[in-house]
Phi, psi and omega in degrees: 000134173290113157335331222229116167194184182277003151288335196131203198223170171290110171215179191274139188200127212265083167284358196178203220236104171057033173225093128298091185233131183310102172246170175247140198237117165337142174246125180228170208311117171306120157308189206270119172128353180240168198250124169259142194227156177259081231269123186250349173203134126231141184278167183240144199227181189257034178273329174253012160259341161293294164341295193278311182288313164233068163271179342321139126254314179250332148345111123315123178236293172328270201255149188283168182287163219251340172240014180255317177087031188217160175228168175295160031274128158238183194283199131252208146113120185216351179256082178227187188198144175189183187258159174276157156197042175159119202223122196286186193284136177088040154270168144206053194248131149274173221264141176087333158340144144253122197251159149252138173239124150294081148325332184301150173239174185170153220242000125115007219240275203305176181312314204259343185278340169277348156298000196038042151274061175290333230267015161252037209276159203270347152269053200264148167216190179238141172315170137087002163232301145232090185140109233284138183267340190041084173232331196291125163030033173208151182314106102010115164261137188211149143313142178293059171242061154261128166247117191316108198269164154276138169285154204305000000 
């Protein structure tokens, strides 16, 4: 069976404490800024094994996350790597680059983010922790915090 098709694609998606479960997930429009990857690694990291065995810890479950907007169930998976294969307006990564994804988000505002410090910025979270990565084996929409790998 195909991972993959134009109902959406398969992914790993975190409802609870030792609740993962393999959905089948929508693919939905790219917003302005973001990129879809053709995903070739996600790694498991150990922010998402506190998670799956006694989380929430950084999940949202209650209140949405403060730059995503989003509460669980989300996808998980924040350690990836793909090809670009599609890109909204005001990109300027071209299509087929192989990227590392800066998963962080972080709201460009507060004291350390004017500081070029995000990763202590005070709403910061991550795609794939709070706020859904969409990664497994179907293209991935993220904010455009790609770096551009070489080839081998």
């Amino acid at each position: 069976m195909s991972r993959e098709n134009d109902t959406g694609f398969l992914a790993a998606v975190w409802h609870g404490a030792g609740d993962v479960r393999i959905e089948r997930r929508p693919r939905r429009p790219l917003r302005s800024g973001e990129v879809r990857l053709a995903v070739s690694y996600c790694g498991i990291c150990g922010s998402d094994l506190h998670e799956y065995a006694n989380g929430p810890h950084a999940i949202p479950v209650e209140n949405p996350h403060r730059l995503s907007g989003e509460t669980a169930p989300l996808v998980i998976g924040h350690e990836f790597t793909g090809t670009v294969t599609e890109a909204a307006a005001g990109v300027e990564i071209a299509m087929g680059t192989r990227v590392a994804v800066e998963p962080e988000y972080r709201c460009g505002r507060c004291e350390a983010c004017r500081r070029g410090e995000y990763n202590p910025c005070v709403d910061m979270g991550f795609a794939g922790l709070m706020a859904r990565a969409e990664c497994p084996k179907r293209p991935s929409s993220l904010p455009t915090c790609c770096i551009p790998c070489p080839m081998p």
